[in-house]
C-alpha positions as CSV (number, residue, x, y, z in Angstrom):
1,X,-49.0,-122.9,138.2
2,X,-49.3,-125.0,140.7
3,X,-50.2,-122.9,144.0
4,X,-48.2,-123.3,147.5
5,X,-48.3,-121.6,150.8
6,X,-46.3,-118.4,150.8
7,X,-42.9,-118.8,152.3
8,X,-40.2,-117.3,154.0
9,X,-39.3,-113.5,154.4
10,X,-41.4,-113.0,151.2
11,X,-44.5,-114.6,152.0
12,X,-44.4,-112.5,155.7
13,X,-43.8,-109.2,153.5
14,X,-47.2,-110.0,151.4
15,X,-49.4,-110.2,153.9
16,X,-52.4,-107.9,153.2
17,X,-51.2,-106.6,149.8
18,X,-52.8,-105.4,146.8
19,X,-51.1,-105.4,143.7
20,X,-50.6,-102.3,141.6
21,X,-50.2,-102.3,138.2
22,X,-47.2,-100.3,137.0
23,X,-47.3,-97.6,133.6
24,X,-48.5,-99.7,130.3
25,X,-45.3,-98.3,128.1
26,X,-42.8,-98.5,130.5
27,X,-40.5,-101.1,131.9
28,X,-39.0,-100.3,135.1
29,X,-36.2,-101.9,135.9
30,X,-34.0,-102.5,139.4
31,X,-30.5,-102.9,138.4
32,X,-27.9,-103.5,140.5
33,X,-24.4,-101.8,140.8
34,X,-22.9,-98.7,141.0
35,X,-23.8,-97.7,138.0
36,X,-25.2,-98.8,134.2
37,X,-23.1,-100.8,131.8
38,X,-22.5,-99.1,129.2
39,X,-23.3,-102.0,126.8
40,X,-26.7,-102.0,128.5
41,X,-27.1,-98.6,128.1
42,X,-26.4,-98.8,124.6
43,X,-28.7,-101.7,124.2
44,X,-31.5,-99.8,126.2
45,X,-31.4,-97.3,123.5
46,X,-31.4,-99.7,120.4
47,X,-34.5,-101.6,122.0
48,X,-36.3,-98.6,122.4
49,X,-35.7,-97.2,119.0
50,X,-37.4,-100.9,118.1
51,X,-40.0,-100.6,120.1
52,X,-42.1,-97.3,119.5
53,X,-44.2,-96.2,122.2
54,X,-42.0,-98.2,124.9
55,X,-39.7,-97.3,127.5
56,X,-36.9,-99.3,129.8
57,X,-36.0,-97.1,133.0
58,X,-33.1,-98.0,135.3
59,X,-33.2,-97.6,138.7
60,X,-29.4,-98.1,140.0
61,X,-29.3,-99.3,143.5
62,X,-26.3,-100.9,145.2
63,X,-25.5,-105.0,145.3
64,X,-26.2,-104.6,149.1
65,X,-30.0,-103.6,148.5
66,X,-31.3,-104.2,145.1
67,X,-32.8,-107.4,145.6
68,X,-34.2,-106.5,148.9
69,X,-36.6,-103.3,147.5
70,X,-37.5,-105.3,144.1
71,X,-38.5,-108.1,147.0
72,X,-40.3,-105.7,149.2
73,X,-41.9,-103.5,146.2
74,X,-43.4,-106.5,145.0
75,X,-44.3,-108.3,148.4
76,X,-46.2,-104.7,148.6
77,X,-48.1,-104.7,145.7
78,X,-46.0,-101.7,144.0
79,X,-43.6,-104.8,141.4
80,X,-40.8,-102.9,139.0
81,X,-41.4,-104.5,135.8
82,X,-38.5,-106.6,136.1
83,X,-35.2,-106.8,138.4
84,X,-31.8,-108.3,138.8
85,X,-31.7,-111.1,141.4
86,X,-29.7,-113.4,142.6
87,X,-31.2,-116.6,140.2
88,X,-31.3,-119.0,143.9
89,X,-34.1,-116.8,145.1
90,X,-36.0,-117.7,141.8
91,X,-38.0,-120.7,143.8
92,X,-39.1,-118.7,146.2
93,X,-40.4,-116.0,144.1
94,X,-42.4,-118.4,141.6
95,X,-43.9,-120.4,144.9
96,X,-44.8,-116.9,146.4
97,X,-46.5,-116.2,142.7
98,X,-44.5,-112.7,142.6
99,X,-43.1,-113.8,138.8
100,X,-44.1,-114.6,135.7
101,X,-42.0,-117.7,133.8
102,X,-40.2,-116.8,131.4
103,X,-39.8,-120.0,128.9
104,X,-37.0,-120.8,126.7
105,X,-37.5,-123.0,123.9
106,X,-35.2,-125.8,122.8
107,X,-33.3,-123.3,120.6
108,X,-32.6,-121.3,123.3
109,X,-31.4,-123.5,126.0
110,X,-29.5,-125.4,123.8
111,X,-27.3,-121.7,123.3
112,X,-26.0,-121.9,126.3
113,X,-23.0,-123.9,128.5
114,X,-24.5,-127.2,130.1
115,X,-26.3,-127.1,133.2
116,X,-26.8,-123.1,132.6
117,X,-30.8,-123.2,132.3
118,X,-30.7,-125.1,135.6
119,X,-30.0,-122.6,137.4
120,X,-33.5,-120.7,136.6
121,X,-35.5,-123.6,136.3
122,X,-38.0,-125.0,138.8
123,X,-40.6,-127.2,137.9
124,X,-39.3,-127.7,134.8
125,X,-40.2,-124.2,133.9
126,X,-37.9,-121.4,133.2
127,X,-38.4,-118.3,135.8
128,X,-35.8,-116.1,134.5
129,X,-33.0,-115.4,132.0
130,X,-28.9,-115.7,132.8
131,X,-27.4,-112.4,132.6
132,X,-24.4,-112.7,135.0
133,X,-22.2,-116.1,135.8
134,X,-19.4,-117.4,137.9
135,X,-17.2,-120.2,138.2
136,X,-14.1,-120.6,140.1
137,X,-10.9,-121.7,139.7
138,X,-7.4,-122.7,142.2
139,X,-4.7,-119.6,142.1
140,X,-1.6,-120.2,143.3
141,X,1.6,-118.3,144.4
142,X,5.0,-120.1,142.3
143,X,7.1,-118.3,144.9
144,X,5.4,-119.3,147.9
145,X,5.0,-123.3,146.6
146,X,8.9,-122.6,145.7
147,X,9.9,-121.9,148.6
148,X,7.8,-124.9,150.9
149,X,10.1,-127.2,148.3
150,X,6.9,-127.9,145.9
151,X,7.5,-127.7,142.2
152,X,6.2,-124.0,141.4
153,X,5.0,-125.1,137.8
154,X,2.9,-128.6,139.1
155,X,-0.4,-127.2,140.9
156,X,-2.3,-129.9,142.9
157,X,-4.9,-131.6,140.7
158,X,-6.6,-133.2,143.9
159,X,-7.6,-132.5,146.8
160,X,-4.7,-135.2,149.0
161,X,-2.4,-133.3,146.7
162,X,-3.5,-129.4,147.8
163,X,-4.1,-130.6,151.6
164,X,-0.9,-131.8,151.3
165,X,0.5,-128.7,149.7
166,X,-0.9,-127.1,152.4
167,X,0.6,-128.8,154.6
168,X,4.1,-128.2,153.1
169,X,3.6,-124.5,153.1
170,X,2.7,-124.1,156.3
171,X,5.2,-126.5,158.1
172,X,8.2,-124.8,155.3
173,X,7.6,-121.2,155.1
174,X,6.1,-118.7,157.0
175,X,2.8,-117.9,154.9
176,X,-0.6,-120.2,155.1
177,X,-1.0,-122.9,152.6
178,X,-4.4,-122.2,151.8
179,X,-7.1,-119.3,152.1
180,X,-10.6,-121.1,153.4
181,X,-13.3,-118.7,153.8
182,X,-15.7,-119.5,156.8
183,X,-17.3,-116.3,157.8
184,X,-20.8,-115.3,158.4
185,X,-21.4,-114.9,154.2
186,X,-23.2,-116.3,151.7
187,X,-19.9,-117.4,150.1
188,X,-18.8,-119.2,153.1
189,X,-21.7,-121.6,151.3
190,X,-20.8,-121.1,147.6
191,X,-17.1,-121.8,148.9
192,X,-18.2,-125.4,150.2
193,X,-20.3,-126.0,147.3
194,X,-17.4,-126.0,144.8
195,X,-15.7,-128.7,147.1
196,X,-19.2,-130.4,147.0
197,X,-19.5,-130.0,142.7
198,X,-15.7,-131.1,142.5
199,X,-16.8,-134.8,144.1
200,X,-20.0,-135.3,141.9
201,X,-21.6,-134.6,145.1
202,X,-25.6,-133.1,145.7
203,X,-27.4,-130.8,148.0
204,X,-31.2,-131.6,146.8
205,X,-32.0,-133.6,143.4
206,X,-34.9,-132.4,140.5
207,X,-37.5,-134.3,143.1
208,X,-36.9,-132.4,146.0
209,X,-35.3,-134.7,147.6
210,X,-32.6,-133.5,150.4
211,X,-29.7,-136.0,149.4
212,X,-27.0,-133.9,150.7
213,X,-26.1,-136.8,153.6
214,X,-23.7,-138.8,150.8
215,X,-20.3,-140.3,150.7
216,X,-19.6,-137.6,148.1
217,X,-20.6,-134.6,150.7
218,X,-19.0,-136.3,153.5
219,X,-16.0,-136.1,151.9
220,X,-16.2,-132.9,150.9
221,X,-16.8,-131.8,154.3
222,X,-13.9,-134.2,155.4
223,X,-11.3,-132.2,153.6
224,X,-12.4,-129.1,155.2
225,X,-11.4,-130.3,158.7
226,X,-8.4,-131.8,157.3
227,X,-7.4,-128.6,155.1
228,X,-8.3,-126.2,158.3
229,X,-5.1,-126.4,160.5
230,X,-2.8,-125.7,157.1
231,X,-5.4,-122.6,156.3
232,X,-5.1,-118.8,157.4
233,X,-5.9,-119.2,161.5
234,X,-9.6,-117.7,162.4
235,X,-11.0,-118.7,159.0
236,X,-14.4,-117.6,160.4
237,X,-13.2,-114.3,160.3
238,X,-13.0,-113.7,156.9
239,X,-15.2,-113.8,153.7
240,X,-14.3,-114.6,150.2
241,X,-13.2,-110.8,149.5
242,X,-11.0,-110.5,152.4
243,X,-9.0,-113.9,151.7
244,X,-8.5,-112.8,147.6
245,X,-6.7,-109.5,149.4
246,X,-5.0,-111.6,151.9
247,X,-3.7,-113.8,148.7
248,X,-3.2,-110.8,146.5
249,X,-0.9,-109.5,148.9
250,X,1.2,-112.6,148.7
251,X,0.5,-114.2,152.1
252,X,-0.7,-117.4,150.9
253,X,-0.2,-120.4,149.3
254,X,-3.5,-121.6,147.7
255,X,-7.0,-120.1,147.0
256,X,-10.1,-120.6,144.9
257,X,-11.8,-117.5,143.5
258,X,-13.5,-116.1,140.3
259,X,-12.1,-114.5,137.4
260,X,-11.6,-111.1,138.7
261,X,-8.9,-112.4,140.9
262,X,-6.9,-113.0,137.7
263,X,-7.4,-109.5,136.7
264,X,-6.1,-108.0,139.9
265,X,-3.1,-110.3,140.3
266,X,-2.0,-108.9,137.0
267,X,-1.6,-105.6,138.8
268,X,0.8,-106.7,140.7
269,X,4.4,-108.3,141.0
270,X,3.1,-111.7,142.2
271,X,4.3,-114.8,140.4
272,X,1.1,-116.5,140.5
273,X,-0.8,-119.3,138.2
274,X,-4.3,-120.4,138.2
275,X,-5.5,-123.6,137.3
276,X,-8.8,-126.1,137.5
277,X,-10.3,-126.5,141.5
278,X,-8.6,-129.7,142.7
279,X,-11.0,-132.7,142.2
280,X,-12.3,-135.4,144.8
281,X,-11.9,-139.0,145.3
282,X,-15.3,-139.5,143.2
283,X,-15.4,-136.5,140.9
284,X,-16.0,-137.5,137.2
285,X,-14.1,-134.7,135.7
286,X,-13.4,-130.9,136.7
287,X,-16.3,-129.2,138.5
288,X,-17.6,-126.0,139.9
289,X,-20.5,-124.1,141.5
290,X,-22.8,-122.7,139.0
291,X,-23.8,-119.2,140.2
292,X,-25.6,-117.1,138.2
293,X,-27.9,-114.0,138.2
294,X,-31.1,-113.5,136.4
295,X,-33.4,-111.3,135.3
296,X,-36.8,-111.8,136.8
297,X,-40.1,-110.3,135.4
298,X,-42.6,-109.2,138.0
299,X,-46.4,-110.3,137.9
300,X,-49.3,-107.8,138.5
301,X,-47.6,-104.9,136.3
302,X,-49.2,-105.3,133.0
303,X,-45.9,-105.3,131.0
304,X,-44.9,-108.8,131.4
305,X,-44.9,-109.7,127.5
306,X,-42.7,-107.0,126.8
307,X,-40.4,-107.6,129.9
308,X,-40.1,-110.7,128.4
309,X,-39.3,-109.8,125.5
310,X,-36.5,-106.8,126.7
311,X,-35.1,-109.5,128.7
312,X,-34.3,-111.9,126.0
313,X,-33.2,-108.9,124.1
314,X,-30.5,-107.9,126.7
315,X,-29.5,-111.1,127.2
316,X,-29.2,-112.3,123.2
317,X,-25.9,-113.8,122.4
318,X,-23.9,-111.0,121.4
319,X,-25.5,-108.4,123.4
320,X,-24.3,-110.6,126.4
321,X,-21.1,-111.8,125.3
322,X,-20.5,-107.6,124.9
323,X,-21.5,-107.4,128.2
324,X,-19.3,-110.2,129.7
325,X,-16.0,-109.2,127.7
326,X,-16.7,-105.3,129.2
327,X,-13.6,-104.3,131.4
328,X,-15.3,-104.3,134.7
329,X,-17.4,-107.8,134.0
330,X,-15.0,-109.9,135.5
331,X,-17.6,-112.7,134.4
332,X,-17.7,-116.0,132.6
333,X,-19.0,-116.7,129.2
334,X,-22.6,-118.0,129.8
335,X,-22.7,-119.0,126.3
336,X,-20.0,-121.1,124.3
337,X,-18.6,-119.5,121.3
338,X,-15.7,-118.5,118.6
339,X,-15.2,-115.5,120.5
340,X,-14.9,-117.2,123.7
341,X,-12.2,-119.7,122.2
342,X,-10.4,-117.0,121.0
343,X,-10.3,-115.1,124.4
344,X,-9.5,-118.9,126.3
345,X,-6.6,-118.9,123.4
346,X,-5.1,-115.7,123.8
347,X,-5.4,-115.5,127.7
348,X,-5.2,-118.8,128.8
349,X,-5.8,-118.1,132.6
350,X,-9.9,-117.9,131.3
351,X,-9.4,-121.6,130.6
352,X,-10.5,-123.3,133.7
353,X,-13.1,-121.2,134.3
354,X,-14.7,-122.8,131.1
355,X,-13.4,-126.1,132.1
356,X,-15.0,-127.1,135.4
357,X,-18.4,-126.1,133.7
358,X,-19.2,-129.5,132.3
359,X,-19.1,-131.1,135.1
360,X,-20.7,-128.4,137.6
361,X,-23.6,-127.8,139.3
362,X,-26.1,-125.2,140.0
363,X,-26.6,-123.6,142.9
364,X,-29.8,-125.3,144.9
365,X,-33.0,-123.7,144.9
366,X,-35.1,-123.9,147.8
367,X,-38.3,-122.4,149.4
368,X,-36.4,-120.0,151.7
369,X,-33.0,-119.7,150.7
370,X,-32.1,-117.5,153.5
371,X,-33.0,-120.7,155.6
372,X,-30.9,-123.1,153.4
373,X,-27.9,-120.4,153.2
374,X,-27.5,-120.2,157.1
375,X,-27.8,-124.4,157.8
376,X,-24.8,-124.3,155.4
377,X,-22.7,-121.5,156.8
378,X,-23.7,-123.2,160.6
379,X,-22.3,-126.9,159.2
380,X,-19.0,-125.5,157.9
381,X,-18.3,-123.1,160.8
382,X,-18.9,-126.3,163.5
383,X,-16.8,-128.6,161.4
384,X,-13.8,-125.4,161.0
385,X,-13.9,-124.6,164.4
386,X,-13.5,-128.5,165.6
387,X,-17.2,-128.1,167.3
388,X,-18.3,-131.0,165.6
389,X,-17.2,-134.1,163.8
390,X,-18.3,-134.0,159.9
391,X,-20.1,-136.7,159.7
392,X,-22.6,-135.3,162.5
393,X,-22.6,-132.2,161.2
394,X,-24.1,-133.2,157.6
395,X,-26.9,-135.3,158.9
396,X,-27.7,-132.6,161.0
397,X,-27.7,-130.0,158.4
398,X,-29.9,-132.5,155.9
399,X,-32.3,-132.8,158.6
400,X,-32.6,-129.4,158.9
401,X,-33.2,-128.4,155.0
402,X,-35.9,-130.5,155.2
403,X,-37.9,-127.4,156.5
404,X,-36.4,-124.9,153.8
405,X,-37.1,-127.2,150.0
């Protein structure tokens, strides 16, 4: 591969390091949560059985740390075979040579939603495989838009329409029209971006290029300021998490959130209804962030073929679709498929989670994502807080990415 200067947090941490190859018939493997799937561990079992002689070991660590010891075990020289990660940090690893690609071949890609393989392709190389995914969708509260005079069964399908929803709400009831989530988070980020993906708007294009100062962006960022008075006040006080209870718990109008929002409102009384993320003046069709995790195999260990190999193996079309249907998922199809249109037929609230995929976008890779992450959060908190005007804001920000592609 082509070789770089190290980068960010990563390329500090491998200063001086020696790598260390790990046990030949073993495949250690970070993976995050509280605890394993049992799919997975069923599928551990079955691979093994397969595979004489070879080994898969688990090490559970919580969401909150598990990509920061596979970063710092590898930056040490000490790599797990192969770890769950967050598939944005997947630039930075390959630049900072701590992975191994992990190819797919026409077959393969062609498996899964549009726009999927993006996600873990740099280069036009594949650096890891999907194994977790999220889109959003718009929820609403029927009571709430009921009582602000708005037709509880007619969502807003744009975003003048849910601004001025919003506005309604606010002015008519006593609740907030709209939950915006502004706080010091890497959703605060993923939040904007789904306002960015719903105007066939970019952050950086396949040549590197920042092209994130746009009409499309600018209007995206518009709407913020212009959605912020009819929001929940101090929207810099709260992450994504925080506004889906604030929602849940019927005190507002309007708010955009994964699947497992769905799955919660069902437990309790709320007349609610979720539908496809409003759509900008020069969106093409629905839209959504991309986000999806990945499973990364590390270089230096002298299991990489067969990490390869597990990987695909966890990740094969109905192992994963086992996996995403699981009770405590609460994570979209990666891959389209009879079982998925049975599941968007029976329930439809899964339908606009498929919906907005076509015309979606992947999360942005960059050098140091940390970097990019905070210029983002900093651009949305000055525009929320009335500190600056948008349009000064985003050339500032694009200016500033420039150090972080």
């Amino acid at each position: 591969m082509t070789t770089f200067a190290k980068t960010g947090l990563i390329g500090m941490m491998l200063a001086g390091t020696t790598a260390l190859p790990a046990m030949a018939q073993d495949i250690s493997w970070i993976y995050c949560g509280d605890r394993i799937d049992p799919v997975h561990e069923n599928y551990i079992a079955e691979w093994e059985a397969m595979n004489e002689g070879w080994t898969v070991t688990p090490e559970v660590v919580g969401w909150a740390q598990c990509q920061d010891k596979a970063t710092t075990l590898a930056a040490a020289g000490s790599p797990v075979g192969m770890a769950y990660v967050g598939s944005r940090t997947l630039k930075e690893f390959a630049i900072n040579e701590l992975i191994v690609p992990v190819p797919m071949s026409e077959d393969e890609m062609a498996l899964y939603y549009p726009h999927i393989v993006d996600t873990v392709t740099f280069e036009g190389t594949q650096w890891g495989v999907p194994i977790a995914f999220s889109t959003k969708a718009m929820y609403w509260n029927k009571d709430i838009f009921e009582a602000a005079g708005l037709d509880p069964e007619s969502p807003p399908t744009t975003w003048e329409e849910t601004i001025d929803a919003a506005r309604q709400i606010t002015e008519n009831t006593d609740f907030s029209g709209y939950g915006l989530s502004a706080k010091t988070f890497d959703n605060t980020m993923h939040q904007f971006l789904h306002w960015v993906y719903t105007n066939n708007g970019q952050i950086i294009d396949s040549d590197d290029n920042i092209v994130m100062d746009s009409p499309e962006v600018l209007q995206a960022l518009e709407a913020y300021r212009d959605i912020t008075p009819y929001s929940v006040p101090g929207a810099t006080a709260y992450e994504q998490n925080e506004m889906r209870a604030i929602f849940l718990d019927g005190q507002v109008g309007m708010l955009q959130a994964s699947i497992g929002t769905a799955f919660r409102a069902m437990e309790t009384d709320m007349n609610w209804g979720v539908t496809n993320l409003p759509t900008g003046p020069a969106a093409e069709g629905p839209g959504t962030l991309l986000i999806t995790d990945s499973l990364v195999v590390f270089s230096e260990t002298g299991v990489e073929d067969k990490a390869i190999e597990f990987a695909k193996f966890i990740t094969s079309p109905d192992v994963q679709l086992e996996y995403e249907m699981s009770p405590d998922a609460g994570l979209t199809p990666l891959r389209p498929s009879a079982a998925v249109d049975d599941l968007v037929a029976e329930a439809p609230h899964w339908a606009p989670y498929i919906d907005g995929i076509e015309f979606g976008g992947p999360e942005p890779l960059f050098t140091d994502y940390t970097g990019f992450q905070n210029v983002m959060i900093e651009m949305v908190q000055a525009v929320v807080t009335g500190d600056a005007e948008p349009a000064d804001a985003l050339t500032r920000a694009a200016g500033q990415l420039e150090d972080y592609k």
